[in-house]
N, C-alpha and C positions, 0 to 999 in steps of 0.2 A: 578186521578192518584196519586198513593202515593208520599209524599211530597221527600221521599230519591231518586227516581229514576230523581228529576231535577237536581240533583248532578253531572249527566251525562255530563248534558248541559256545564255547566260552568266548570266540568273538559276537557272538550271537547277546548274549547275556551283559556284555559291555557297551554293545550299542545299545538295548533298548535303555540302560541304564543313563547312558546322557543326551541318549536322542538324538545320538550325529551315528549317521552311519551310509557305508556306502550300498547302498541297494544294489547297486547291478554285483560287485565283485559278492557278497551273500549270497545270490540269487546263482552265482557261474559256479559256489564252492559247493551248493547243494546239487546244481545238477552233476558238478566230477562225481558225487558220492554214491548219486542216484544209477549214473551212468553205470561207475563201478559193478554196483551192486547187480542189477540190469546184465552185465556182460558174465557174469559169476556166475549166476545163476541159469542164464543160457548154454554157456559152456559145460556144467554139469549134465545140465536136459542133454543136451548134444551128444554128451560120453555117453550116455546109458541107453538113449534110443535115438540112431542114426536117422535122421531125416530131414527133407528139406522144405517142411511145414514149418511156417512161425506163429508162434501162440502166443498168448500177452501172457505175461507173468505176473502176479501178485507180490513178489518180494518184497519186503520194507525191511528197514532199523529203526529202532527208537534210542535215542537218547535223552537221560530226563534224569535234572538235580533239582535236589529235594534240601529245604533246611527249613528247620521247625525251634521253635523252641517253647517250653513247657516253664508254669512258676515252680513245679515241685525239682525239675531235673535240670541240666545241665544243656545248653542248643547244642542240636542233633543238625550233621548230614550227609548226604549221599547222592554219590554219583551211581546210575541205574542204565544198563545196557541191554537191548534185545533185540533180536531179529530173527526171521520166519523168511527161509526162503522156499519159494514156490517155484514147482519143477511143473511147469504144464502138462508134458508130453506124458510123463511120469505121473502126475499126482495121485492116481488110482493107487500106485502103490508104493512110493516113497513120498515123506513129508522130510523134513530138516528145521529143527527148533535149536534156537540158542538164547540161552536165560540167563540173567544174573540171580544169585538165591533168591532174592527176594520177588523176584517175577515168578519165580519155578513154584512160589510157596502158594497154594492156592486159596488158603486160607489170613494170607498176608494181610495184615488191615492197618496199615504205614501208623501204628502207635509206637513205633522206634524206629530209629535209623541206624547205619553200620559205622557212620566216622571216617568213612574211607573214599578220600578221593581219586585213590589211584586204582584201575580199571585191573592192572595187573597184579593185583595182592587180594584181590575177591574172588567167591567161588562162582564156577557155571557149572551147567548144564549142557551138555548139546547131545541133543538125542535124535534118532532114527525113528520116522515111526514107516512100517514096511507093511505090515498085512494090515489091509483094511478090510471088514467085514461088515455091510449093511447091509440089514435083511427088515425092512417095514421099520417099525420103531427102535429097534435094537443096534446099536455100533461097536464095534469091537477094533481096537488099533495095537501095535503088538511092535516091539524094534527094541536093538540097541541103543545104549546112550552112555555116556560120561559124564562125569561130576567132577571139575579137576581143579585145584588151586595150584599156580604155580606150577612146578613140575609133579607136583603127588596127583594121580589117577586113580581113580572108582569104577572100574567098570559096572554097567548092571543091565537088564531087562527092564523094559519097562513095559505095562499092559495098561491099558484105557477103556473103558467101556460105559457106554453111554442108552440110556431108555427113558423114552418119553411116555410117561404116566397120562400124559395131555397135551393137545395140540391145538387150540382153537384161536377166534380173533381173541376173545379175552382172555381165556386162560393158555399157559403155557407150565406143566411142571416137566424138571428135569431130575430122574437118579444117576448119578454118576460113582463112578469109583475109577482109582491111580492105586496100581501097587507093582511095587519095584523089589525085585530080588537084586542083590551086590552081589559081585563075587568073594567078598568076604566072609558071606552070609546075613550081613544085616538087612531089614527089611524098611520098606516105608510102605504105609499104607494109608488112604485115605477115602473116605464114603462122603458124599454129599448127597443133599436134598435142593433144588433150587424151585422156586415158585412164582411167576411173571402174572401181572394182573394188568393190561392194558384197557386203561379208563378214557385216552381218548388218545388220537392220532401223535400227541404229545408229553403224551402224562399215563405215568404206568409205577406200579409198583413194584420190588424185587425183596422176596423174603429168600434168604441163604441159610442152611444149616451144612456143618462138617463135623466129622469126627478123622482127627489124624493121630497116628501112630507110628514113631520111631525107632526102634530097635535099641537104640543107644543112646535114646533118652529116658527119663527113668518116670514121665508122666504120659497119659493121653491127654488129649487138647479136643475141647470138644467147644466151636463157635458159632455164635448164630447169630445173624444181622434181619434188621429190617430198613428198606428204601424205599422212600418218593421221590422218583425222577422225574424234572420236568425239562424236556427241549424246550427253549424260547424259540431257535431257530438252527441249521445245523452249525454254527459257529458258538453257541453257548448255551450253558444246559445248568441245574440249582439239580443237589443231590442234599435230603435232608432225611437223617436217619440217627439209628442207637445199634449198638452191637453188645456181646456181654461176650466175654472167653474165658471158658470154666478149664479146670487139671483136675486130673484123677490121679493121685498118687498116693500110692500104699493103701487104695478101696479109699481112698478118703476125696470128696471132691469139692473142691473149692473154686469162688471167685476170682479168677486172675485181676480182670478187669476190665469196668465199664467204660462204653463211651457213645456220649451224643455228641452228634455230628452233623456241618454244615460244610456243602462242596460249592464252589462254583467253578466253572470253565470255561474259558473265553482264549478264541483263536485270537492271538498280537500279530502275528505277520504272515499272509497270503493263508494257506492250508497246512502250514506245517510247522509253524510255531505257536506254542499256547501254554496259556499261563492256567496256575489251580489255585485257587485261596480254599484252605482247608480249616476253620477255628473249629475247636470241642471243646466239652468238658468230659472228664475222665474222672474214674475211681480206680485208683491202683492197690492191688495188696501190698504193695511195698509202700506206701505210705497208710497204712492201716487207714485206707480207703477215704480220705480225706479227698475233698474236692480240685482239683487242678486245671488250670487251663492251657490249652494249646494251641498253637496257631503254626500253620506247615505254609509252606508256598512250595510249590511244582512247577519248574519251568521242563517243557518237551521240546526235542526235535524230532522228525518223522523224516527219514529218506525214503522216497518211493514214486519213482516214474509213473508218471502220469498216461 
């Protein structure tokens, strides 16, 4: 994405901050972005299958900075980029993802931040996914992708596979697994368990377990959340949960660290600006589990043609 249209961002973040702002010149920098984005992702569709059908694309970006600060540590933050561009004509068998680490992580639960606010000294992801395989409850996704900071390159595989144990109005569970061969040989891998309990048109549950593995980390990470989300309406929604993140290392497995936790989210401008209030309390091993408090704020942007 070219480097003028993050100007957006942080002019975004300064008007709601004194409440003088010009709505229309906002409103013409999101559609250049949207536009952008829109013609990108056309033009690929176009390369790979010739035709003079037009289909609506799905494409977005997100943009979203994060600052938190904690009594035990030091205020944390981070600037967070992503986008998913959707090839219509194609989508059967090519997808295009691109992550910053902490998006790619899927077991990510914002108890840290990276300190970096510059887009170009973080790592991504951008992966291919190419053979898609749905047969009843079973999915299988299968592509190239990269991992790259700067100019250092990772290449790897990456494979996806998804089964649904349950599919009902109430229940929903999902097994999933992600494992990635490098071409150095390093591996990542990861298992989950997810669990959906919808109690009424608004109000649902979401129990998560993971287990992930690194290659060239020297623990496994094994996490597991529980959630009550409730929609008030589609512009804001109360997330209120506990998570724990346990390490295995050297057969020994211990407590990383807990946390209860309180979300809320609320759209600030039209459908594509929104703010997060996040406070917790945490048990960290590094503070031989002493009690600590947290409070994050998330501001988003979302590009995406309407």
């Amino acid at each position: 994405m070219p480097i003028r249209y993050l100007s957006l961002y942080f002019s975004t973040l300064l008007s709601f901050a004194y409440a003088e702002f010009n709505s229309t010149a906002l409103d013409s920098y999101h559609e250049d972005v949207c536009n952008w984005l829109m013609e990108t992702s056309n033009d690929i569709d176009n390369y790979f299958i010739e035709s003079n059908e037009t289909l609506q694309s799905k494409t977005y970006a997100e943009v979203r900075f994060s600052s938190a600060v904690e009594t035990s540590r030091a205020s944390e933050h981070a600037l967070r980029l992503r986008l998913r561009l959707n090839l219509p004509k194609v989508q059967k068998k090519l997808k295009v993802f691109f992550d910053d680490e902490d998006s790619d992580d899927l077991s990510y639960d914002g108890t840290s931040l990276n300190n970096n606010y510059k887009l170009n000294e973080q790592s991504y992801f951008l992966r291919i996914e190419y053979l898609n395989y749905i047969k009843k409850k079973l999915s299988f996704t299968a592509g190239p992708g990269i991992r790259f900071r700067n100019s250092t390159l990772h290449p790897y595989l990456n494979f996806k596979t998804k089964y649904r144990l349950e599919e009902g109005e109430i229940y929903e569970s999902l097994l999933f697994n992600r494992f990635r061969l490098y071409i150095n040989g390093d591996i990542e891998n990861i298992v989950g368990f997810d669990r959906f309990q919808h109690l009424d048109e608004q109000f649902f549950t979401l129990f998560h377990n993971s287990l992930s593995y690194k290659s060239w980390e020297e623990y496994k990470e094994f996490f597991h959340s529980f959630s009550l989300i409730y929609y008030v309406n589609r512009d804001q929604k109360f997330v209120i949960g506990s998570s724990i993140t346990n390490r295995l290392e050297n057969e020994e497995l211990r407590v990383d660290h807990v946390q209860f936790y309180v979300l809320y989210r609320q759209q600030i401008y039209k459908d594509w600006v929104y703010l997060e209030l996040n406070p917790s309390l945490l048990r960290r091993e590094e503070n031989d589990y002493d009690m600590s408090a947290r409070f994050m704020v998330n501001v988003g942007v979302r590009f995406k043609k309407n």
